[in-house]
N, C-alpha and C positions, 0 to 999 in steps of 0.2 A: 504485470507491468502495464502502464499505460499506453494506447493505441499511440500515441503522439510521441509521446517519448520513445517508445520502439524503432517507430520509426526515423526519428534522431538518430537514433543508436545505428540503425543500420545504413543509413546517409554517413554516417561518420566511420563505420567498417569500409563499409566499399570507398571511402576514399582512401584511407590505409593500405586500400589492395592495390587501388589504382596507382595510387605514389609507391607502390613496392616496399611500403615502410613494414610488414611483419613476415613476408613471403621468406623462405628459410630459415627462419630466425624460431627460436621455442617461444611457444607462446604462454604467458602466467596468467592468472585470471587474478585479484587481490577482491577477499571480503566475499566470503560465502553468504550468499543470498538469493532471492527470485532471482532479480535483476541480473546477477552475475549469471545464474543456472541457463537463463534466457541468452545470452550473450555465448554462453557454453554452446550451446545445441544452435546457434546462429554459424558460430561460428566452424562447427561440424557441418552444417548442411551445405558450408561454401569449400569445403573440404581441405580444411584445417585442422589439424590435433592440438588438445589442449593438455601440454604438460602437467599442470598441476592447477589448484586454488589457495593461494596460499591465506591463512587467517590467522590471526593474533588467539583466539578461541582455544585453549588445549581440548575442549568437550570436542568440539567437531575435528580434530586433529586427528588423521587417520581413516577419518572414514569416506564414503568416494560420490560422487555423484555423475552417475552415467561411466562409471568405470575410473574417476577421473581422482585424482586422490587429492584431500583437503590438508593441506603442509604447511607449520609454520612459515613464516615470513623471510626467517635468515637460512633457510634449504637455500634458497637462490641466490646465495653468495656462490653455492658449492659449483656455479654454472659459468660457462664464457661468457661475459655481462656482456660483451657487445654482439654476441648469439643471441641475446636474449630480450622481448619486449613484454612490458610488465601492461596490460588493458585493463583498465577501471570501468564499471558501469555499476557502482556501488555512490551511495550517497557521498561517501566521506571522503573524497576524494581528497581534498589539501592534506587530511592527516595522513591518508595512506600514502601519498608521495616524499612527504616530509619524514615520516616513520623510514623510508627506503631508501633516504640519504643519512638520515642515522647509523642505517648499518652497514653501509658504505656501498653502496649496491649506487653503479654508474650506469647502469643499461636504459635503454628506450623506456620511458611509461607516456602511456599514450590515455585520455579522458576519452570514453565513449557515448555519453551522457551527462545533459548540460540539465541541472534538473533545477537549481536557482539562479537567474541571471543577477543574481547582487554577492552571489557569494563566489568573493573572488579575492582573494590575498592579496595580490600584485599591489602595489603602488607605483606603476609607474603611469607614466603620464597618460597616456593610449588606455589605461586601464580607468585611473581618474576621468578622464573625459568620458570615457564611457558610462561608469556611473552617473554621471551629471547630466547625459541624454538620458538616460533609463529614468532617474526622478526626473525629467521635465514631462515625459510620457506620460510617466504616472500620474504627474500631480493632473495634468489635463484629462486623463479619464479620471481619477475625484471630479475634477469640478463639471466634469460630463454629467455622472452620477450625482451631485450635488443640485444642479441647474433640474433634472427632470424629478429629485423625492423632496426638491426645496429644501434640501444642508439638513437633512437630517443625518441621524447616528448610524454609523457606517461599519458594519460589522463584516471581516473579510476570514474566509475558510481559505487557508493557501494550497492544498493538495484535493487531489480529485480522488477524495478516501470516503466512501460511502462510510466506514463504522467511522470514522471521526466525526464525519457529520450529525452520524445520528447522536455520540455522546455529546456533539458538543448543542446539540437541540435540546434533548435530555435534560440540561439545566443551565442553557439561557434564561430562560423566564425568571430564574431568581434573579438573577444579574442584570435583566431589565427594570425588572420592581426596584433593585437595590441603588439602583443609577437613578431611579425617575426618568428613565426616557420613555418619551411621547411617541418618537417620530425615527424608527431606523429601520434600511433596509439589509440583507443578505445576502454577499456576493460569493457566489460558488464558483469551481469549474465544471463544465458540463452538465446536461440536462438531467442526467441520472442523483446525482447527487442535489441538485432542487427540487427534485422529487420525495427525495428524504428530506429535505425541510418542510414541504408541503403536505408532508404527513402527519404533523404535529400541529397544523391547523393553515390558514389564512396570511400568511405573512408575505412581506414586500422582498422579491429573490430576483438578482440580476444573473445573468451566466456568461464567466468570461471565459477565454484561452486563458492557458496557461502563462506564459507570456505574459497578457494583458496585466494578471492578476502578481507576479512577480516584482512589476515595475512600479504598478497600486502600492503594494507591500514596503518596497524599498521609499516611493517618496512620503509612506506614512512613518516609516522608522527617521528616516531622515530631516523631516519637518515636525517628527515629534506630537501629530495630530492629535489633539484631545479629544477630536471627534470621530474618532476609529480605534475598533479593537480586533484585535489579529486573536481569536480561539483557538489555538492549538498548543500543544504540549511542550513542541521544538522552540530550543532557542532560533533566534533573538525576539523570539515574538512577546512570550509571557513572562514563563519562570522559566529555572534553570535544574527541573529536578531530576533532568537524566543523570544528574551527577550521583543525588543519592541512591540513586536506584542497584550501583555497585555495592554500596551497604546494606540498603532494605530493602525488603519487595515489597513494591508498589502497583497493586491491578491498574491497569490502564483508567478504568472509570474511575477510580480515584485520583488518579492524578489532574484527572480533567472535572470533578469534582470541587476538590480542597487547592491543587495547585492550580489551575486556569482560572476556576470561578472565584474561588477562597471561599467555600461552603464550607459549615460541619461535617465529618463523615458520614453522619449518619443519615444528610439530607437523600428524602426522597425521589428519584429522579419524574420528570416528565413523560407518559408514554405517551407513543404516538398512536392516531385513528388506524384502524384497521384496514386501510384500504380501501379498493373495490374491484373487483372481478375486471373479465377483459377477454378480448374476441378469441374463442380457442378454448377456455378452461372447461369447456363441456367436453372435450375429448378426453379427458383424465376420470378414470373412472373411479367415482367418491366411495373413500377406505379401502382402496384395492391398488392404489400405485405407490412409486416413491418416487420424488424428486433429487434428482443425484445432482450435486454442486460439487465438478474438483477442479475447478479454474479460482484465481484468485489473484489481483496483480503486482500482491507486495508479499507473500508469501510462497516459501519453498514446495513446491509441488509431492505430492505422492507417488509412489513409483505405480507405472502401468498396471502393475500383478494386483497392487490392493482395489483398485475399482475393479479390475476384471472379476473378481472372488465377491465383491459386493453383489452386480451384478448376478453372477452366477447365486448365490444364495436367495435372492430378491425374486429373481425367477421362478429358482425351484418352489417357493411360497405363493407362487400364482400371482407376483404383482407385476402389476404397469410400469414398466422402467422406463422414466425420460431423462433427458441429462438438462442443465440450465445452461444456454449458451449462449454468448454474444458475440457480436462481428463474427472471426472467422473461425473460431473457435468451432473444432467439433464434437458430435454427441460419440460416448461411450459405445464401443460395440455392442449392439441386442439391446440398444436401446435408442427412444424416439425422441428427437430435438424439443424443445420447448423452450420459448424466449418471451416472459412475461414481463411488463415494464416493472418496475422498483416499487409501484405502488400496487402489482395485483402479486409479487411473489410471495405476501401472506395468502393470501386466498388460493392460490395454486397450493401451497403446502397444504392445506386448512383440508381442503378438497382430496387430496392425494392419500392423508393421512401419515405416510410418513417422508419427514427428509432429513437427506444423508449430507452436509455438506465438510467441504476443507474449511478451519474455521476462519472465516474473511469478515471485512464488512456487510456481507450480504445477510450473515446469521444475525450481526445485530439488527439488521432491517429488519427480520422476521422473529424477534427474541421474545413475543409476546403470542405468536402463533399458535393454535390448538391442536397442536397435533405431539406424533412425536417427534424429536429432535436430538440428533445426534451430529456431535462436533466431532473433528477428525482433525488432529494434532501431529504437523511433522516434528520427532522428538529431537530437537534444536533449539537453541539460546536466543533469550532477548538483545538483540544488537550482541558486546559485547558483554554482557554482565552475566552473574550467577544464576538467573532466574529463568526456566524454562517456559515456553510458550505458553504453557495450557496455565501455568502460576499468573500470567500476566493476562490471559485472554478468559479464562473460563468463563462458562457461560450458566447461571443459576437455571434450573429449570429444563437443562438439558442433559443429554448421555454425552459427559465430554470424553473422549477416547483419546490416548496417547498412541500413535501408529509405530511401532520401534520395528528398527531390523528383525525380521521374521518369524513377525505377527500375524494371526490367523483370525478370518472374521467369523465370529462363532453364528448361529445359524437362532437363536433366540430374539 
């Protein structure tokens, strides 16, 4: 999950506390996911128990995270609805409240994360007027950005998702040829992620807030810009092809492919430069370490035991164990921190010879890397549809692993 939105998240619990709005009361979680799981273990460390996670999913139906059991939706009719408050930190928040008056459920639902400021249902006045500051915002950072690249072609990434970025780098450049544009620049969030566009050469990259980049968004949807294009998968930006995705499975690179770009299937993607080294990677000693990645901000985590057993095997083989961490993130036990920027974590793998990661945007950063590579799959569904992660994420050219309830790391 994102540093910034985290911390949203927990500005918005601790007012919950302080207003006394969930204290006695059971508390549900709606929409198994990172985000949720994070929210979970938040809200155990303020010393709260979390009754259930309730999710539309019959696959994850039943099974538990951190003890915590994953329960259709209408279990929580079977409860004293005004005992009970229903916390969102899941994207989908309109549907899942609106899904909860369907089934007649009157209790508290409380939003803990605000992750578009334009998507908002409401039409009431207070909510209109607010849109219409959020586009005057916006429109004035365009013309901010217009005024210093001179009205060139304004290309905006809305989420601070390293693998987006890099599929959506991947196969811009056909979409620039095919437009004829001369003159456009690239607006990310955060530093990490212009990084991954600067790895694919030379281009013109602004880095905003989140926020910033939300309001951009809305007064380009709003004003209908012909001179911006939103690259991403999610409606209202492009297409609309999460819908098929309940009848076909669709690898995430194709959809940003054939649905964001309107390529052939069979178009070749763009790689990116290699990188370049960086202060530190002489302390990894070359073909004798692994790089271990089990952080990731938009996927469900692994439980403690499978990197422990990682670890312990990786050892007993006589390798270098570091873990890759950022912020506050810490290293694996019997093993040494390492924090390479975005553009030297090929080269650390390269160097190490092998790495282990959960499969995140980082793996696409490094999907061209010489070494070996092994992806690590929590065995869980794409949003709600029939298609299981590693169907949608696999990675060509690597060991992609599915990690299932009590699975053993073999020692090869």
């Amino acid at each position: 999950m994102d540093r910034l939105l985290y911390e949203d998240m927990e500005k918005n619990l601790d007012t919950l506390i302080r207003e006394k709005s969930i204290q006695g009361k059971k508390i549900f979680l709606f929409g198994h996911c990172n985000a949720t799981e994070e929210l979970s273990d938040l809200l155990v460390r303020k010393g709260f128990r979390v009754e259930g996670i309730l999710d539309n999913h019959t696959g994850k139906q039943g099974k538990k995270y951190h003890g915590i059991e994953i329960r259709p939706p209408k279990d929580i009719l079977a409860e004293i609805q005004e005992q009970t408050v229903v916390c969102i930190a899941a994207r989908a928040y309109a549907a899942m409240v609106s899904q909860l008056k369907r089934l007649g459920y009157t209790g508290n639902v409380r939003k803990l994360v605000e992750y578009n400021s334009f998507a908002e249902y409401s039409l009431s006045r207070d909510t209109v007027a607010g849109k219409r500051e959020r586009v005057r915002r916006g429109m004035a950072v365009l013309e901010g950005l217009d005024r210093k690249h001179g009205g060139c072609f304004k290309i905006l990434c809305p989420f601070a998702a390293l693998g987006d970025v890099y599929l959506m780098m991947s196969y811009l450049p056909y979409f620039i040829a095919k437009r004829s544009i001369e003159s456009y620049v690239i607006g990310v969030i955060g530093q990490s992620c212009a990084e991954v566009v600067r790895l694919f050469g030379s281009y013109n990259v602004e880095v905003f807030r989140q926020k910033e980049m939300d309001e951009m968004i809305q007064a380009v949807l709003h004003t209908k810009d012909p001179a911006a294009f939103i690259p991403h998968q999610d409606r209202p930006y492009v297409v609309n092809l999460s819908r098929a995705l309940y009848v076909k499975q669709i690898p995430l690179e194709q959809i940003y492919c054939c649905g964001v770009f309107g390529l052939p299937e069979d178009t070749r993607p763009f790689k990116p430069g290699k990188g370049k080294g960086w202060e530190g990677i002489e302390n990894i000693r070359p073909g004798k370490a692994v790089i271990l990645s089990p952080y990731a901000k938009s996927v469900t985590e692994l439980p403690q035991k499978v990197w422990e057993k990682i670890v312990e095997v990786c050892i007993g083989k006589g390798l270098q164990c570091f873990t890759n961490v950022a912020g506050n993130e810490k290293p694996l036990p019997h093993t040494l921190p390492v924090s390479p920027p975005v553009s030297g974590v090929q080269a650390a793998a390269e160097r190490a010879g092998l790495f282990i990661g959960l499969r995140s945007g980082l793996c696409d950063v490094i999907r061209e890397a010489d070494c070996r590579k092994v992806a690590l799959y929590p065995d869980y569904y794409y949003c709600d549809t029939k298609w299981k992660a590693i169907e949608m994420y696999r990675l060509a050219g690597w060991e992609n692993i599915v990690v299932k309830e009590g699975s053993q790391w073999k020692t090869d």
